[in-house]
Structures are given as structure tokens and as C-alpha cells.
C-alpha positions, 0 to 999 in steps of 0.5 A, a space after each residue: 404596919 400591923 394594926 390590931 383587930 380593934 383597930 381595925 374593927 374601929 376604923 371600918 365602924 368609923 367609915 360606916 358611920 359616916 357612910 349612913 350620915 351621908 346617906 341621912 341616916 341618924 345615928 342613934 348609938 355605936 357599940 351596943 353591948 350586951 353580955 347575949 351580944 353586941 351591936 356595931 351600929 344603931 341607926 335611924 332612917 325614915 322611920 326604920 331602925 337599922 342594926 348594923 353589924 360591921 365587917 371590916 377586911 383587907 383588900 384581897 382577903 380570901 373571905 368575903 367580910 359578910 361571910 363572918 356574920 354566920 347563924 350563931 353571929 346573927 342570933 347574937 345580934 337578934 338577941 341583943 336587938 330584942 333587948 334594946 327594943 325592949 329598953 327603948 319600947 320601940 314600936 316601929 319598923 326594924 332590920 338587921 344590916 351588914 356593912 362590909 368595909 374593904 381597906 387598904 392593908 398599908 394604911 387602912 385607907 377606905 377602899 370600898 363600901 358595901 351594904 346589904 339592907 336586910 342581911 339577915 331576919 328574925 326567925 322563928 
């Protein structure tokens, strides 16, 4: 079947989602958008805010899904990031993550999980 990118996009932020609830993490909001950029995930875990970009790929694409999270990608999230500490007044701790979810291409059925804390900092 072919799935569109959405569909696909959707699917892997579900699995993610629930990778980081089982993991204690809290969500606090999905699909932050802004016209400077948009963010997957927004989570909370011990006291640290979590950005999350999420990249979802079939089994045995020739690119690894993190490597879409380039510079111009990353300033995009910093971007939108900074608005929602901004909106919020959050005064904490912060990161910016990459979820890479591998799926099957047949069913979109889960076939791997990979997060990488701290993919990505601010930079001056």
C-alpha cells in the first residue's frame, strides 16, 4: 500500500508518543506550530523539557531518518522552541531530541526505535 507522507509522519509521531509514555515521560503537546517552524513533540521528564523532532523511514531506506534534521531544519525548531518558552515562561532545563522510527513499508508496523537525547543545541 502506499501511504502518504502524513500518514507516515503521523504513524511514527504515534509510536514515539508512546515510546516516552512508557519511558515516564509526560506529554505535554504534539504538533507545535508556528509559521518560523513546528515541533513533533513536547515533553516533560524530570524536570527537563524535551523538543522532539520525529523522523519516521522505512526499513532499508538508503538514508538514516536523522539525517533530515539538517542545520536549516534545526534552526527551524530552535526558532519555534524559543516561542514556546516564551508563551509558556518556562525557566528550566531544555533539549532538543531526534526520534528515528524504522517501519515496515508493507503495514507501517514498528520495527525500531532509535532516540538520540540532546541531538542538536542552541548555537550562538
Amino acid at each position: 500500500m502506499n501511504y502518504t507522507k502524513k500518514q507516515i509522519g503521523d504513524v511514527g509521531e504515534d509510536y514515539c508518543a508512546k515510546y516516552l509514555k512508557r519511558r515516564g515521560c509526560k506529554i505535554i503537546r504534539r504538533n507545535y506550530c508556528k509559521p518560523c517552524g513546528e515541533i513533533d513533540i513536547i515533553a516533560e521528564h524530570r524536570g527537563v523539557l524535551c523538543f522532539v523532532e520525529v523522523k519516521t523511514r522505512h526499513y532499508g531506506s538508503l538514508a538514516q531518518p536523522y539525517e533530515a534534521v539538517d542545520f536549516r531544519k534545526q534552526k527551524r525548531i530552535i526558532r519555534a522552541a524559543q516561542l514556546y518558552l516564551a508563551e509558556t515562561g518556562w525557566d528550566g532545563y531544555c533539549r532538543f531530541d531526534v526520534c528515528e522510527v524504522i517501519t515496515s513499508q508493507n503495514n507501517l508496523a514498528l520495527l525500531r526505535i532509535h532516540y538520540i537525547e540532546n541531538a542538536f543545541e542552541l548555537r550562538s
